[in-house]
N, CA, C and O atoms as a DFTB+ gen file, in Angstrom:
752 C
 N C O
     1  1       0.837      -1.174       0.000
     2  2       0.000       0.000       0.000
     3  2       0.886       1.243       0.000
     4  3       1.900       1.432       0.672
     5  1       0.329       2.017      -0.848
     6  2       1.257       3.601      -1.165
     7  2       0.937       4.132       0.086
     8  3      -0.225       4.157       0.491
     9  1       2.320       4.753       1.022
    10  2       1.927       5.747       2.196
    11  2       1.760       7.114       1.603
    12  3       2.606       7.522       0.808
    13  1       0.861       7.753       1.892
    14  2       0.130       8.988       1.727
    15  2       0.373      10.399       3.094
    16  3       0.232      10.156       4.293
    17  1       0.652      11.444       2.685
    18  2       0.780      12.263       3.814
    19  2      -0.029      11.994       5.003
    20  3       0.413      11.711       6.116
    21  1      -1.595      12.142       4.567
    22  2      -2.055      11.692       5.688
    23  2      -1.820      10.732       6.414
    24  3      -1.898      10.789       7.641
    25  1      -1.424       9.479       5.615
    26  2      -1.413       8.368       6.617
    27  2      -0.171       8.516       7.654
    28  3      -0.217       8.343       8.872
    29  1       1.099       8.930       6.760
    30  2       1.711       9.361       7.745
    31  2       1.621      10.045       8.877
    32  3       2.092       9.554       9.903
    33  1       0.852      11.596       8.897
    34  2       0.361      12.271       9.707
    35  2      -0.177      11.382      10.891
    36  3       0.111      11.531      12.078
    37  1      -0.962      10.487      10.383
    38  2      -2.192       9.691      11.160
    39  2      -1.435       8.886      11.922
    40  3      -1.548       8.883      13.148
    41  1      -0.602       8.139      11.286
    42  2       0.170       6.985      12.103
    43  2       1.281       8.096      13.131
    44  3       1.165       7.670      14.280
    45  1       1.933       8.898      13.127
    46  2       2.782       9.898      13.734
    47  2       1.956      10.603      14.867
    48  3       2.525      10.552      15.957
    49  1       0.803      11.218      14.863
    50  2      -0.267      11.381      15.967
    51  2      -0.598       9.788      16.643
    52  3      -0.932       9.613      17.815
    53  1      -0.451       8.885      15.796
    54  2      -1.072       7.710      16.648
    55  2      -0.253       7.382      17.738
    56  3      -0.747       7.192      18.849
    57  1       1.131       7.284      17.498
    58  2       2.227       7.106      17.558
    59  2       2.284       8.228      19.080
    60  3       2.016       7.846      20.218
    61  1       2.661       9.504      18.729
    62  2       2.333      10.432      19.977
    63  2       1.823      10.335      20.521
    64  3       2.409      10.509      21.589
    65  1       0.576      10.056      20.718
    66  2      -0.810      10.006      21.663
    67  2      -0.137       8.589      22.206
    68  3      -0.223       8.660      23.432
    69  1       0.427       7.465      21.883
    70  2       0.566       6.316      22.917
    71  2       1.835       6.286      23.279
    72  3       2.379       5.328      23.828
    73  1       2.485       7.593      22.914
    74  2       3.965       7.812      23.905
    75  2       3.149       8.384      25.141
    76  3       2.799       7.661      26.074
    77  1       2.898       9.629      25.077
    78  2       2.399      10.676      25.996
    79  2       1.559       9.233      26.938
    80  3       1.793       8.952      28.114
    81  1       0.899       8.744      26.321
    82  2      -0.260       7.651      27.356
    83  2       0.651       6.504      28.165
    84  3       0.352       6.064      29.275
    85  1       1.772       6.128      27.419
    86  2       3.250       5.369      28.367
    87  2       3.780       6.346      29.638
    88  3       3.876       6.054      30.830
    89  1       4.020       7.330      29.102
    90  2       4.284       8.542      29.784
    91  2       4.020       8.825      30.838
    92  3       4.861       9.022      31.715
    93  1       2.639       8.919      31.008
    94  2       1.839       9.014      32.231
    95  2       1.629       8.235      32.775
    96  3       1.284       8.318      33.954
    97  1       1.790       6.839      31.942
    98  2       1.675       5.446      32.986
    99  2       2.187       5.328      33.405
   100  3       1.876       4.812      34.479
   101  1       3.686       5.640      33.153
   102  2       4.865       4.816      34.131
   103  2       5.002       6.171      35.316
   104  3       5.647       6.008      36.352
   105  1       4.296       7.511      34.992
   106  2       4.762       7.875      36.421
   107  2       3.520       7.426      37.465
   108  3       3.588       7.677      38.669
   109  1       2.528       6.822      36.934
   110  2       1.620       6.268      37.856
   111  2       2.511       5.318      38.480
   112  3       2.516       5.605      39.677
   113  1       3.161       4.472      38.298
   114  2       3.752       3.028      38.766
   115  2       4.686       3.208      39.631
   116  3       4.744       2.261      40.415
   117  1       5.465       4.040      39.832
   118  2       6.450       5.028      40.813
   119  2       6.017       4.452      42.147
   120  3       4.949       4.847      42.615
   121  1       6.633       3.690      42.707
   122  2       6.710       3.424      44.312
   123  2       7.479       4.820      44.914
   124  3       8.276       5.441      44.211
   125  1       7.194       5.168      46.080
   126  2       8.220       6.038      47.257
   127  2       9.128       5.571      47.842
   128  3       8.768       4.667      48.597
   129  1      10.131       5.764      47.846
   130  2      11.208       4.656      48.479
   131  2      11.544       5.160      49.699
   132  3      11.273       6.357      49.789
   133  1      12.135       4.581      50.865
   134  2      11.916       4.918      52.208
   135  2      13.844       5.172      52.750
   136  3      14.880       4.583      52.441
   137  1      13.722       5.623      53.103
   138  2      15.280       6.358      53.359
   139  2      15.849       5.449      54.409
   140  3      15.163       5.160      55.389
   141  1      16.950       5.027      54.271
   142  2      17.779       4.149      54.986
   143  2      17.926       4.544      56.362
   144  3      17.714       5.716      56.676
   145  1      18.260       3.702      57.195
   146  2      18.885       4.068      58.683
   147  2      17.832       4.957      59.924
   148  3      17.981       5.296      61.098
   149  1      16.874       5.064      59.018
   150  2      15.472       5.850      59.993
   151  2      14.457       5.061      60.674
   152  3      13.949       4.019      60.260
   153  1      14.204       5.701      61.818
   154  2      13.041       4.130      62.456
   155  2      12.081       4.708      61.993
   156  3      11.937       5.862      61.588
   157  1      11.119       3.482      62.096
   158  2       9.822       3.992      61.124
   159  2       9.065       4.754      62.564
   160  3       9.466       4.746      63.728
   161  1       7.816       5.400      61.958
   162  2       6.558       5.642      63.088
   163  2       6.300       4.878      63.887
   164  3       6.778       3.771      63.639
   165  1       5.651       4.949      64.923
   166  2       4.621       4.406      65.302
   167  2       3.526       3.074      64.748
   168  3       2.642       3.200      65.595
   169  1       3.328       2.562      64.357
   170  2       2.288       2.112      63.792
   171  2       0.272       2.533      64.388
   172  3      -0.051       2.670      65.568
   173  1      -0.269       2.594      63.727
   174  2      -1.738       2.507      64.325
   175  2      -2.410       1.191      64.150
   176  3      -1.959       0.185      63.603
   177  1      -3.650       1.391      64.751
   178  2      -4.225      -0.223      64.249
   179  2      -4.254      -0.265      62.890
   180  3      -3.669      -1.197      62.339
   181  1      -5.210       1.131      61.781
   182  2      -5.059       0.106      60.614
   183  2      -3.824       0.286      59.370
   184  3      -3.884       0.138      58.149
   185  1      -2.768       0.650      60.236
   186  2      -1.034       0.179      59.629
   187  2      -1.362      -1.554      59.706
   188  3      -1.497      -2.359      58.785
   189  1      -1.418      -1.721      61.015
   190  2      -0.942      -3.508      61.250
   191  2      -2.302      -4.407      61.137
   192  3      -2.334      -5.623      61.323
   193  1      -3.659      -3.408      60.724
   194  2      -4.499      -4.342      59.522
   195  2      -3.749      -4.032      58.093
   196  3      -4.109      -4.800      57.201
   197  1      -3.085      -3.362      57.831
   198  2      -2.724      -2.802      56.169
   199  2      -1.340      -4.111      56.251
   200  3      -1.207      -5.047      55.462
   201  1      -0.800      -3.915      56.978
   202  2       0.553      -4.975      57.420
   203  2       0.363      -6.529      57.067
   204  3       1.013      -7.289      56.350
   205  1      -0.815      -6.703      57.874
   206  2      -1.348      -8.466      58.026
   207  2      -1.643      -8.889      56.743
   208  3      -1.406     -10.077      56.525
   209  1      -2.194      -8.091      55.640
   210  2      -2.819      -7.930      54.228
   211  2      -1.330      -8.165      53.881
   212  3      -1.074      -9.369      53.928
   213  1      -0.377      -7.480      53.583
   214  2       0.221      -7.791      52.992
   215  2       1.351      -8.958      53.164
   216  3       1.877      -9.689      52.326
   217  1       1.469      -8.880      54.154
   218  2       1.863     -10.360      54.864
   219  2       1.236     -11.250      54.218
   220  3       2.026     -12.084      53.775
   221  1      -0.004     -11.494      53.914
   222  2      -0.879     -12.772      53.490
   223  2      -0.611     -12.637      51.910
   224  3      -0.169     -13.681      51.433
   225  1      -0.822     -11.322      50.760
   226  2       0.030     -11.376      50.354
   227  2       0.976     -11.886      49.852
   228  3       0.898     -12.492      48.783
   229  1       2.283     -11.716      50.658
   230  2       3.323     -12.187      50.398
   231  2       3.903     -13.643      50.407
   232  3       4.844     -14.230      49.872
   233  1       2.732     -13.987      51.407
   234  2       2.737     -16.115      51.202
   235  2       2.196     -16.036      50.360
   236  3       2.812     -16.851      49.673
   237  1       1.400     -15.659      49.715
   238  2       1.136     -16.277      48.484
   239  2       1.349     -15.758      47.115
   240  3       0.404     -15.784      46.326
   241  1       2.503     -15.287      46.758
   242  2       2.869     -14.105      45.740
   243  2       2.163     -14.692      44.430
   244  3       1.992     -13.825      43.572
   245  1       1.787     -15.764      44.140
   246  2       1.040     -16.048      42.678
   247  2      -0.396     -15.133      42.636
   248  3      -1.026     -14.889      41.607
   249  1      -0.748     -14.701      43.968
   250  2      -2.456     -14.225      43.664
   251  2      -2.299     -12.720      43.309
   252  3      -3.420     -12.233      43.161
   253  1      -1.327     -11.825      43.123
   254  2      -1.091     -10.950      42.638
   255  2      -0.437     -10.831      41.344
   256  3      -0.393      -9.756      40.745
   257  1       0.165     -12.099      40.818
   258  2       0.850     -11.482      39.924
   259  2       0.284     -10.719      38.361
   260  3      -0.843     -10.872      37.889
   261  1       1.365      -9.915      37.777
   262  2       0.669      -9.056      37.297
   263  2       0.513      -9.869      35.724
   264  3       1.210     -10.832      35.404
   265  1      -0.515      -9.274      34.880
   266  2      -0.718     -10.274      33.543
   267  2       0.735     -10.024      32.795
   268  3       1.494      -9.134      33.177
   269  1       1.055     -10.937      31.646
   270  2       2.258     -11.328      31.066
   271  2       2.439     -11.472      29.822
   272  3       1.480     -12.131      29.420
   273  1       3.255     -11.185      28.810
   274  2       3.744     -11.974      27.661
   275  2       3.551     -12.919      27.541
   276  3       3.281     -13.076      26.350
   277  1       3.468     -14.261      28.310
   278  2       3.879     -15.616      28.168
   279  2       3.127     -16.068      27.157
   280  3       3.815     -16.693      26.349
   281  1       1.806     -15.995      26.828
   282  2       0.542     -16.772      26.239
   283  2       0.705     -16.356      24.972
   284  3       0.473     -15.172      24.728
   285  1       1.075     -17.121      24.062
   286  2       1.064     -17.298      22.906
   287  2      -0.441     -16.814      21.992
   288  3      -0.555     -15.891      21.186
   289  1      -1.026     -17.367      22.254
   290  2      -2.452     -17.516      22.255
   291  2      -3.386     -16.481      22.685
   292  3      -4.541     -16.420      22.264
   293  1      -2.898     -15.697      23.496
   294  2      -4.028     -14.717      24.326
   295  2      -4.511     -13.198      23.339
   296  3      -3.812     -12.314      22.844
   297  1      -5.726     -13.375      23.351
   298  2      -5.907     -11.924      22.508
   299  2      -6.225     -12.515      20.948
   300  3      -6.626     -11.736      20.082
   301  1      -6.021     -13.913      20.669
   302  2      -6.163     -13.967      19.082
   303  2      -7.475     -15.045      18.967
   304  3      -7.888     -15.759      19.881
   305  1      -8.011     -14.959      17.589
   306  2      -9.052     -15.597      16.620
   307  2      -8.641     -17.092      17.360
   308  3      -7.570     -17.499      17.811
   309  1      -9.785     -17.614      17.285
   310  2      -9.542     -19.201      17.229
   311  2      -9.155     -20.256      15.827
   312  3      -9.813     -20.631      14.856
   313  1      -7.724     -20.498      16.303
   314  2      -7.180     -20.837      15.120
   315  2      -5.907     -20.622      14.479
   316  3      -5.242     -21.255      13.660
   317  1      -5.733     -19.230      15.277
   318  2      -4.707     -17.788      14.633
   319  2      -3.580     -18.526      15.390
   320  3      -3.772     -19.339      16.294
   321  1      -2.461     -18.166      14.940
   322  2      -1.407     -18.533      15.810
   323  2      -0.221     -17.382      15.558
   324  3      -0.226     -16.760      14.496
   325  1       0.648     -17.159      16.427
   326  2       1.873     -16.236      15.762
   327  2       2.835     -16.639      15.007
   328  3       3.848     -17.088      15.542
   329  1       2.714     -16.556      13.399
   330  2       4.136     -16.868      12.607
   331  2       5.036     -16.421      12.875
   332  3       5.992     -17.196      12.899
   333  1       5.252     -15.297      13.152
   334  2       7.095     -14.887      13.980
   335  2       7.323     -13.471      14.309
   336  3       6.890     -12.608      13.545
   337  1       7.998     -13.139      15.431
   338  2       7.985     -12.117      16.234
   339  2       8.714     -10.781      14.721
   340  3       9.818     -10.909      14.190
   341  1       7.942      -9.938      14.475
   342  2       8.705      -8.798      13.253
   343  2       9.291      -7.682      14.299
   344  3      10.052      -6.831      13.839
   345  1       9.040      -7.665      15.355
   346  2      10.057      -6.198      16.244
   347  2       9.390      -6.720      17.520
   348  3       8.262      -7.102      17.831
   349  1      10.413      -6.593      18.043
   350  2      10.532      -6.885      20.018
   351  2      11.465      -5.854      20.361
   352  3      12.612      -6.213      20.093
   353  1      11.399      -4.714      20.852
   354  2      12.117      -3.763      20.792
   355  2      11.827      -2.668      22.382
   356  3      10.694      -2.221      22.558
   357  1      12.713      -2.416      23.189
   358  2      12.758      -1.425      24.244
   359  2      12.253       0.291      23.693
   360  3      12.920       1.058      23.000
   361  1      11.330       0.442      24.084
   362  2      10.930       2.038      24.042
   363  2      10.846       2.641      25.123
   364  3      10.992       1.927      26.115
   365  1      10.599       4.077      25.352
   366  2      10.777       4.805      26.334
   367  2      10.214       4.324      28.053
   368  3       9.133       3.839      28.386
   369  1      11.223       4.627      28.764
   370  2      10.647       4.178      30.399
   371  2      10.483       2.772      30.383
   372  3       9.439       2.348      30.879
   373  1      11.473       1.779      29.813
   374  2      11.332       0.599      30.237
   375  2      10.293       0.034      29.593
   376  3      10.085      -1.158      29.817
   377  1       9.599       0.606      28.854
   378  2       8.432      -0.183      28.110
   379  2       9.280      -1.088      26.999
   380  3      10.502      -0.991      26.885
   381  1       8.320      -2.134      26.059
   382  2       8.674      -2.674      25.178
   383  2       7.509      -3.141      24.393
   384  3       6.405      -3.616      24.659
   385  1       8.173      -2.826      23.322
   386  2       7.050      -2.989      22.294
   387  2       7.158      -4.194      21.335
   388  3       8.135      -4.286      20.593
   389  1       6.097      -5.196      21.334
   390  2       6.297      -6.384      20.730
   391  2       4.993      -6.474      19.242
   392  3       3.789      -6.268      19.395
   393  1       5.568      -6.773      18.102
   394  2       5.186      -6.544      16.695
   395  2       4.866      -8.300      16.315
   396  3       5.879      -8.851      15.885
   397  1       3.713      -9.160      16.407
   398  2       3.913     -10.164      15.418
   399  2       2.766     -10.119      14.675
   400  3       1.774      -9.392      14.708
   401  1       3.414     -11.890      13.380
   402  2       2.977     -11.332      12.504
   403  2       2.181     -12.607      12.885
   404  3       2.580     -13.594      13.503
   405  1       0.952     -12.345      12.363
   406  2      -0.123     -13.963      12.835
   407  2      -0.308     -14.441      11.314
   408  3       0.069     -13.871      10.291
   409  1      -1.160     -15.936      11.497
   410  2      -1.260     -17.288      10.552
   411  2      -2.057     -16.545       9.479
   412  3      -1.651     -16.436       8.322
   413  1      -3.272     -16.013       9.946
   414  2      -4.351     -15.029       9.629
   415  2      -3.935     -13.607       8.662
   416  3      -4.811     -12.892       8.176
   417  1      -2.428     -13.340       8.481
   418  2      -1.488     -12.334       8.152
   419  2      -2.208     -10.968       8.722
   420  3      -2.043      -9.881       8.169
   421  1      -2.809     -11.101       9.580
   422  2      -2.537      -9.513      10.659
   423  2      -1.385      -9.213      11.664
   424  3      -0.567     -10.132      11.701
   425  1      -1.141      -8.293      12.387
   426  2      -0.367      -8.201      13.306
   427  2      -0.966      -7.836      14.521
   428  3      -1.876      -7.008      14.571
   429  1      -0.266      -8.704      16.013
   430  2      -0.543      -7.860      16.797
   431  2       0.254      -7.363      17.738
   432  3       1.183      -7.916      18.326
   433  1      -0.049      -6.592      17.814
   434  2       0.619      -4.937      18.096
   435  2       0.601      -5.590      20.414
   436  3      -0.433      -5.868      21.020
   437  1       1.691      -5.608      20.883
   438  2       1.274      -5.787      22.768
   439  2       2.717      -4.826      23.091
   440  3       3.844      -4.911      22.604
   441  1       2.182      -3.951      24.063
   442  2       3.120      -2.914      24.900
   443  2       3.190      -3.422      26.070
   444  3       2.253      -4.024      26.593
   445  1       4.197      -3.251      26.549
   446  2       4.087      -4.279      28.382
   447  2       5.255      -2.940      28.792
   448  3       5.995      -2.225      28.116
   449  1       4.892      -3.090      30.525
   450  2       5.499      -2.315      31.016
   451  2       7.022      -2.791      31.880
   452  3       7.640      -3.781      31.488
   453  1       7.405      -2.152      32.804
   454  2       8.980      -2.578      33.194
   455  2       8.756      -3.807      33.713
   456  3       9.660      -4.642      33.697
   457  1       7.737      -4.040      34.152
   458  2       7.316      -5.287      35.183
   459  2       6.581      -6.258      34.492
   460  3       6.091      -7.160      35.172
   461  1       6.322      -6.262      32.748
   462  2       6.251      -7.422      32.059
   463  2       4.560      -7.351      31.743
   464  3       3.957      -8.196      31.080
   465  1       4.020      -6.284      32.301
   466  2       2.298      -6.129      32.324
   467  2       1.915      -5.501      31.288
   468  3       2.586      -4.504      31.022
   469  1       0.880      -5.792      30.464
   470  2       0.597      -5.532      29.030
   471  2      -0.267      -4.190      29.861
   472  3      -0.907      -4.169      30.913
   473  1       0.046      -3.172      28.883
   474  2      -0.521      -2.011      29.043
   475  2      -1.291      -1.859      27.572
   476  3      -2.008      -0.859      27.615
   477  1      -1.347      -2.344      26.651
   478  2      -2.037      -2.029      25.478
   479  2      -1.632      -3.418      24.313
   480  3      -0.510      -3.544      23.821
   481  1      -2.517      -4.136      24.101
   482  2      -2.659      -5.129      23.285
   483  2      -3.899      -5.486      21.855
   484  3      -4.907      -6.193      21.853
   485  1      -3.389      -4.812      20.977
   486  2      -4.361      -5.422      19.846
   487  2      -4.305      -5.895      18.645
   488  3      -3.131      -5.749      18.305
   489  1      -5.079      -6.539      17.515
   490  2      -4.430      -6.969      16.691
   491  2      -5.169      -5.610      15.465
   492  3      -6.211      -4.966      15.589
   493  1      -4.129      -5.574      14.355
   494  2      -4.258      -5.111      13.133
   495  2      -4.034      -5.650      11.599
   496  3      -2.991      -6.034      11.071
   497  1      -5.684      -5.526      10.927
   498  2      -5.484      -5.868       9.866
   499  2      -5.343      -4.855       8.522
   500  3      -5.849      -3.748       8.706
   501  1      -4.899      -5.012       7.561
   502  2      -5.278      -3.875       6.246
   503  2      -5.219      -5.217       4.873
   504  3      -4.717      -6.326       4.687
   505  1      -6.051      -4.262       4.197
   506  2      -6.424      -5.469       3.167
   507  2      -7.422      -4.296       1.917
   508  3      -7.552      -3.073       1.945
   509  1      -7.995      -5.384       0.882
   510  2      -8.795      -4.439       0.010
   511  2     -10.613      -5.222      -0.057
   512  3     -10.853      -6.409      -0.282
   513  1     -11.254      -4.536       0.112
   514  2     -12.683      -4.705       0.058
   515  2     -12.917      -5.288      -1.371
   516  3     -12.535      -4.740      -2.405
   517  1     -13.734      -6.714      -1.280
   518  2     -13.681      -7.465      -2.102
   519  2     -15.185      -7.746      -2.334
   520  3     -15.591      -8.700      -2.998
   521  1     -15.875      -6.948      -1.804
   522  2     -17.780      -7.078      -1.627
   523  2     -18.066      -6.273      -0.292
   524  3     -17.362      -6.378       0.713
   525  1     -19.293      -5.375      -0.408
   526  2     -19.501      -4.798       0.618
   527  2     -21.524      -4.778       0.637
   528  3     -22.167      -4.592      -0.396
   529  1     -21.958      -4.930       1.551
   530  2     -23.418      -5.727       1.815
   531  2     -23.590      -4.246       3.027
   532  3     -23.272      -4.532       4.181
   533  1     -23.982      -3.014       2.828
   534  2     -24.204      -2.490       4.264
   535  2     -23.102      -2.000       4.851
   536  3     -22.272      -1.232       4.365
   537  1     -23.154      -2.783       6.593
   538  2     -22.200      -2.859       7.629
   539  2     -21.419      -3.962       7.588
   540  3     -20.580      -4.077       8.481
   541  1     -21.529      -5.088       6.471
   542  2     -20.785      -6.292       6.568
   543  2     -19.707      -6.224       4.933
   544  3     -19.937      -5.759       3.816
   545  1     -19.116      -6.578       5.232
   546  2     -17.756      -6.145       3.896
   547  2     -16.728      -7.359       3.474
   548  3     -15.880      -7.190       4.349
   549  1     -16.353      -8.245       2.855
   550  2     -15.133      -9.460       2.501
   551  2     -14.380      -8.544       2.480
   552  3     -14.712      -7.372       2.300
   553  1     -13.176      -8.984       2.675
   554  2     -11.759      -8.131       2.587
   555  2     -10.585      -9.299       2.300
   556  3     -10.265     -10.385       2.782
   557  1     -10.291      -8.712       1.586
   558  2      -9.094      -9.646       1.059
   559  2      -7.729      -8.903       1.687
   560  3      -7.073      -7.893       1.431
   561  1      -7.683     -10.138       2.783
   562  2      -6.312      -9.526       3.683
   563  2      -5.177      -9.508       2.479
   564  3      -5.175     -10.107       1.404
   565  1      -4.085      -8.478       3.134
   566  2      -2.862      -7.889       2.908
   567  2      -2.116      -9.167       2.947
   568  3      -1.838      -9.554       4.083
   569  1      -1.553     -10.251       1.506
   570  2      -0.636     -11.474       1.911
   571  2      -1.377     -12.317       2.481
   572  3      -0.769     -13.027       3.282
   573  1      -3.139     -12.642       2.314
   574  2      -3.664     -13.565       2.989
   575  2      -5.224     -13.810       2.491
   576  3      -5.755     -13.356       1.477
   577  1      -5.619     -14.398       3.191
   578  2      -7.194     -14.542       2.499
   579  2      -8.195     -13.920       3.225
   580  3      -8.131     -13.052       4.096
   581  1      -9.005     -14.425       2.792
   582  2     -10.426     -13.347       2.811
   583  2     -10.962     -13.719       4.377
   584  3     -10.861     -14.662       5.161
   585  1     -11.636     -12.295       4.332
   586  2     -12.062     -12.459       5.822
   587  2     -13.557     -11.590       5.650
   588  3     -13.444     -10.645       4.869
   589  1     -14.678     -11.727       6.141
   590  2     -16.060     -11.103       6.325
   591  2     -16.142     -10.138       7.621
   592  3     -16.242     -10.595       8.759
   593  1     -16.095      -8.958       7.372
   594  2     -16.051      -8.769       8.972
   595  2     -17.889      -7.482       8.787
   596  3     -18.469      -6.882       7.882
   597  1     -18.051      -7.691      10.173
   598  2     -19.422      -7.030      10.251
   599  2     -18.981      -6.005      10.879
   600  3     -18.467      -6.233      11.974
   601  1     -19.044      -4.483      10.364
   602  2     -18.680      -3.550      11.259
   603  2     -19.823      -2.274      12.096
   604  3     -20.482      -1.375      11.574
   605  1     -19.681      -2.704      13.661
   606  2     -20.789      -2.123      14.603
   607  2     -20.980      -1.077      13.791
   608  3     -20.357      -0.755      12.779
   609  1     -22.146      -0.436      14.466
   610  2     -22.594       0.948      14.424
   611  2     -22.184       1.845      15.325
   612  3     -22.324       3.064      15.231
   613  1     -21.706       1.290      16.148
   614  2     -21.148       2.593      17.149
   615  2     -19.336       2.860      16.928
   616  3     -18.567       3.509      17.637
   617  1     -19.078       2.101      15.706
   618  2     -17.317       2.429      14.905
   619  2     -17.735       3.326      14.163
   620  3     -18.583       3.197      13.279
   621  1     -17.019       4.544      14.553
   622  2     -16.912       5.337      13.382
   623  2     -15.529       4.901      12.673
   624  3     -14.411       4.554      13.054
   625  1     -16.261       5.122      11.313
   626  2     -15.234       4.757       9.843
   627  2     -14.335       5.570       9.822
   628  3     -14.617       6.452      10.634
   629  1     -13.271       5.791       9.274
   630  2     -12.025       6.842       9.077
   631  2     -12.176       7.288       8.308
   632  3     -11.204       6.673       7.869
   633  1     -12.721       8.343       6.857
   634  2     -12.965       8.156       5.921
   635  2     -12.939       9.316       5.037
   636  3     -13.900       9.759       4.408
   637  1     -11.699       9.782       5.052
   638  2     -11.180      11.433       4.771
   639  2     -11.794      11.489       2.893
   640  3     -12.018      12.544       2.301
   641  1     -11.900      10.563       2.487
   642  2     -12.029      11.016       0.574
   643  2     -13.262      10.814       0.552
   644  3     -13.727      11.047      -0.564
   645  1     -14.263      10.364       1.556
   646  2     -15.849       9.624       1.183
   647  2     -15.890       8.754       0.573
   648  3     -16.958       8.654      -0.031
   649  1     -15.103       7.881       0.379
   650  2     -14.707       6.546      -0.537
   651  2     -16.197       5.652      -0.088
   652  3     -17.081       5.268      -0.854
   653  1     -16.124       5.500       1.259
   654  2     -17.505       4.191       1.492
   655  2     -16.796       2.971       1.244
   656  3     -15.732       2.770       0.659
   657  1     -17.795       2.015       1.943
   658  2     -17.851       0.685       2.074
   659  2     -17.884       0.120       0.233
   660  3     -18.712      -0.517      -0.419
   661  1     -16.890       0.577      -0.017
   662  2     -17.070      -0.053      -1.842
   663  2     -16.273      -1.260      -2.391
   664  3     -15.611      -1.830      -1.523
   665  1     -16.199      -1.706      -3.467
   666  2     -15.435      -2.549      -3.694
   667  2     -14.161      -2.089      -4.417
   668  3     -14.162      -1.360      -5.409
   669  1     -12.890      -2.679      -3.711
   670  2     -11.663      -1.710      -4.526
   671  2     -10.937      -0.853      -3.451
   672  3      -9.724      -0.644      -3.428
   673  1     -12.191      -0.217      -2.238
   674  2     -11.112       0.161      -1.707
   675  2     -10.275      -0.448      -0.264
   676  3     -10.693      -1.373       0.432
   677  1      -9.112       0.264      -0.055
   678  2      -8.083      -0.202       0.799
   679  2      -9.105       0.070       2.459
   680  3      -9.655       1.145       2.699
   681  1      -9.150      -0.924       3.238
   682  2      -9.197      -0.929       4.231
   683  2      -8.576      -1.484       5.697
   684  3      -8.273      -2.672       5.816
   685  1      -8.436      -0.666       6.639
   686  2      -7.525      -1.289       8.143
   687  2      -8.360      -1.055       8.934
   688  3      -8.791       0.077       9.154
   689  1      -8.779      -2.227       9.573
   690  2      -9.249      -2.423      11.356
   691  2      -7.979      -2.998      12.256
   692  3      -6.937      -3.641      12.128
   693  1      -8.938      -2.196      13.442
   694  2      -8.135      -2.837      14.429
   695  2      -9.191      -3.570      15.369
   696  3     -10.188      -2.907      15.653
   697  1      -9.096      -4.795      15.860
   698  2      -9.478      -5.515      16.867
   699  2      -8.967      -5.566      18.342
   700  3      -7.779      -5.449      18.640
   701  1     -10.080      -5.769      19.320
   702  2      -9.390      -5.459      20.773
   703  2      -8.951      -6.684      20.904
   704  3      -8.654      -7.330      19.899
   705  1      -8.812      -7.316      22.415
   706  2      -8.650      -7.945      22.823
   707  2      -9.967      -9.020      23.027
   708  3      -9.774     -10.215      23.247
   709  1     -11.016      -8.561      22.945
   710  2     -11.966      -9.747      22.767
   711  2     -12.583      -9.579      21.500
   712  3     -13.778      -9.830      21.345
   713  1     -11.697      -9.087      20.386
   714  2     -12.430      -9.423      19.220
   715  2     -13.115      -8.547      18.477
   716  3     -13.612      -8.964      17.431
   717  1     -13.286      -7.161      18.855
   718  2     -14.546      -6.559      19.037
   719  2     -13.547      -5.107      17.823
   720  3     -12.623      -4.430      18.275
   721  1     -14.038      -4.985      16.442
   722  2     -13.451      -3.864      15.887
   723  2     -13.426      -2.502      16.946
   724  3     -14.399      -2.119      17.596
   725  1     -12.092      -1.888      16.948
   726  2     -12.616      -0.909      17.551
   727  2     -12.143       0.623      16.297
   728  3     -12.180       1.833      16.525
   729  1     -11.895       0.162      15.515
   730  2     -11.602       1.214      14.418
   731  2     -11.193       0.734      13.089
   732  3     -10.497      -0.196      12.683
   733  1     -11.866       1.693      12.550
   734  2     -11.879       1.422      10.776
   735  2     -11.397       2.409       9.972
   736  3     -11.736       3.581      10.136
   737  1     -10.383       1.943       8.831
   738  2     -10.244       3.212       8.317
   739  2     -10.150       3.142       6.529
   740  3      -9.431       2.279       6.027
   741  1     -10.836       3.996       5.746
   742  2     -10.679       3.580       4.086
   743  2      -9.640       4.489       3.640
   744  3      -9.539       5.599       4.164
   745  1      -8.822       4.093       2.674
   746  2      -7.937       4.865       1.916
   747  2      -8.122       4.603       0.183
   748  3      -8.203       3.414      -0.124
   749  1      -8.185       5.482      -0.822
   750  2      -8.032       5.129      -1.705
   751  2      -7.138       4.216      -2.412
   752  3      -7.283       4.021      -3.619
């Protein structure tokens, strides 16, 4: 697919908007660290109810842990599998950004934070409209085959030329994590 100013534009704002949103996450995650060689307070009672909690807690460190990379599988179509990692790469504040490419030839796109916790996970397809019925459209994936997808009414379309749901033109969704389009966009 020919990149176009806009798309550039589009992907470069996309791009910004989920630095700035890392940004602010990781200063959410910021523990206070406690200065060496000082006795602590006092305690009150609910310090050593807040105490006992974490004590219990700490026997059992599996009931906290935070979600993970590990799952191959998590977030995709039934069926889909990952053909091979295209960028695994460190970005700002300890984040990392992981690029694969799935069976299905979409990608999905998972950001995890210093501590391995997915902060943003979805998959992306682009392809060309091969029949369009309405809200329901074939698309002939990008390097792959055809796929039917039904798109809600509460997605707004991307749709800077007025192109429409036609046959011929270029289209990209993105899917969440349970499946669910959450954006559409047509390009000539």
């Amino acid at each position: 697919m020919i990149f176009k100013k806009r798309t550039i534009q589009r992907r470069f704002h996309a791009t910004l908007l989920l630095t700035c949103l890392l940004i602010l996450l990781s200063g959410c995650t910021k523990t206070p660290t406690e200065t060496q060689g000082t006795t602590p307070p006092a305690e009150t009672p609910s310090q050593t109810e807040s105490n006992t909690t974490n004590n219990v807690e700490q026997a059992n460190p599996q009931a906290n842990q935070p979600e993970s990379t590990t799952s191959d599988a998590e977030g995709l179509p039934s069926g889909v599998t990952v053909k091979k990692v295209i960028k695994d790469e460190a970005i700002k504040n300890n984040y990392r950004k992981k690029v694969e490419l799935l069976t299905d030839d979409g990608k999905r796109i998972t950001i995890t934070d210093a501590s391995d916790k997915i902060v943003l996970r979805n998959l992306e397809y682009e392809g060309i409209i091969t029949e369009a019925t309405g809200n329901q459209v074939t698309v002939q994936v990008k390097n792959g085959g055809q796929q039917t997808l039904t798109i809600p009414s509460q997605v707004v379309i991307e749709d800077e030329d007025n192109l429409g749901l036609n046959k011929g033109v270029e289209i990209e969704w993105t899917l969440n994590t349970d499946g669910q389009i959450e954006s559409v966009e047509l390009e000539d």
